[in-house]
Structures are given as C-alpha cells and as structure tokens.
C-alpha positions in Angstrom: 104.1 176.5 79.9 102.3 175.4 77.0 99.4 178.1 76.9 98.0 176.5 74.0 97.3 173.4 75.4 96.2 174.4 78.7 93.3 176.5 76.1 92.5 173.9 74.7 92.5 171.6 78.3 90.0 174.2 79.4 87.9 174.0 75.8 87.3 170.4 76.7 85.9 170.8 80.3 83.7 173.9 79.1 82.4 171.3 76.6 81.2 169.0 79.2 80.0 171.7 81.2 77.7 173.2 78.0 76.2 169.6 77.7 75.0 169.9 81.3 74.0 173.2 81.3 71.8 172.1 77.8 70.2 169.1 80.2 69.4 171.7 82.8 68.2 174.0 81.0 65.7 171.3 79.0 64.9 170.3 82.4 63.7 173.6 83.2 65.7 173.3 86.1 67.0 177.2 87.0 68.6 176.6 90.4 70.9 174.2 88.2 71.2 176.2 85.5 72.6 178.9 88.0 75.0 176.7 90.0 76.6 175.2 86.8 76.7 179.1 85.3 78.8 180.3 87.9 80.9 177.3 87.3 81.4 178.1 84.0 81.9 182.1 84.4 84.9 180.9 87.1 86.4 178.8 84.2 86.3 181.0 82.0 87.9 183.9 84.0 90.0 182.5 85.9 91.1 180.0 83.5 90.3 180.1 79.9 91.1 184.3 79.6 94.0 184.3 80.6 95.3 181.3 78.9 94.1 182.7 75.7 95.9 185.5 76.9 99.2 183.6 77.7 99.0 182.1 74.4 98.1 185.4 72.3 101.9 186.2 73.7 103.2 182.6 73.2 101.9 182.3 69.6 101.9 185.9 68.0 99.9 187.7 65.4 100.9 184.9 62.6 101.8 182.1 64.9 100.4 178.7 64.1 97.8 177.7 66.0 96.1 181.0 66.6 93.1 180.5 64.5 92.5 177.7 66.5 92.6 179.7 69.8 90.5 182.3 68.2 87.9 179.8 67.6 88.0 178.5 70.9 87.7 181.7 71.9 84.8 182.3 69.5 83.1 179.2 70.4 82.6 180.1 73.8 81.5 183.4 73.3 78.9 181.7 71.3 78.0 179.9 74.7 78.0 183.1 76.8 75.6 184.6 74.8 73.1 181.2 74.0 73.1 181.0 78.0 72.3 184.7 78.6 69.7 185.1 76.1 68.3 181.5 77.6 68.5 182.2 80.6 66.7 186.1 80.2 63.8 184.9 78.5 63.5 181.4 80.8 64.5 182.7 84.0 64.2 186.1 84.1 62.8 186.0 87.9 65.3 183.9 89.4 67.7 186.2 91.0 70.7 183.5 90.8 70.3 183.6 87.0 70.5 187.1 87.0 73.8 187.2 89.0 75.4 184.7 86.9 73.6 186.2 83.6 75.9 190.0 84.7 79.2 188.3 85.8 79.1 186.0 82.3 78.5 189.5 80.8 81.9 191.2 82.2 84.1 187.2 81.8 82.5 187.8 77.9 83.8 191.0 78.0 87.6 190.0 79.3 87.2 187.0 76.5 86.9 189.2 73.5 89.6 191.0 74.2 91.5 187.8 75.3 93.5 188.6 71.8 95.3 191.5 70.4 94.3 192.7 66.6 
C-alpha cells in the first residue's frame, strides 16, 4: 500500500482531532479533554507509527517525500507534548488525564523512533 498516503490520511484526522481537543481544553472541560486524548493516543499508535514506519521502509533514507513524513511526524510530537504539559498544569487531579497524559508519553516514545537515522 501507499504508506505515505495513509500518513498523511491520518495527519488530517489528528488535525481535526487537535482543534477539538484546543475547544475542550479552552472550555476547561477535563473529562473531554481525557476522552478525546485517548482517541488520539489510539491514532497515533495504532495508526500513525506504524504508517510512518511502513513508509520509512517504502521511501528510504533519500526517498522523496520523507521530509514531509518527518514533519508529520514532528508536528505531532509537537501536539503530544502541548497536551501533556496542558494537561499537567490544568488537570493535574483528574486521574483520566493522568492515564492518557502516560500512555501519550510511551505512543511519543514509539513516534520518535517511527524513523531510522
């Protein structure tokens, strides 16, 4: 399949998914920001890694197209960490947050390495 695509199909939805996580989290809302979190973290891992994975292998250290799937990759690191440090200084007693907060720690984790050096 077309790995490279299919990153970029899953760039689009964690797109929408960021602008509802930014309206939950300006609504204050935690139980929403937790629900949409978990969400995202099963995106990501279960969909975004190993696509960037796929198409690391499809595309190659010089291929064209991989600075674009290393920006998409960067990109939503970037998100990872704007809803973790959020989401420790907001919510810091809500126990959902805290679960999703840890399991977006390990998916950021398996997204770095998503590409080989």
């Amino acid at each position: 399949g077309d790995y490279v695509r299919r990153s970029r199909s899953y760039g689009k939805v964690i797109m929408e998914l960021q602008k509802e996580l930014d309206r939950a989290a300006g609504d204050n809302d935690a139980s929403r920001v937790a629900e949409l979190g978990e969400h995202l973290d099963t995106i990501m891992r279960q969909g975004l890694v190993p696509s960037l994975k796929a198409a690391d292998s499809q595309v190659g250290p010089g291929g064209t197209g991989r600075k674009e799937l290393i920006d998409l990759r960067d990109s939503n690191l970037l998100l990872v960490e704007w809803l973790q440090e959020k989401a420790r200084h907001k919510w810091a007693d809500s126990r959902e947050v805290r679960e999703v907060v840890d399991s977006l720690e390990k998916t950021k984790n398996e997204l770095g390495s998503s590409f080989r050096p």
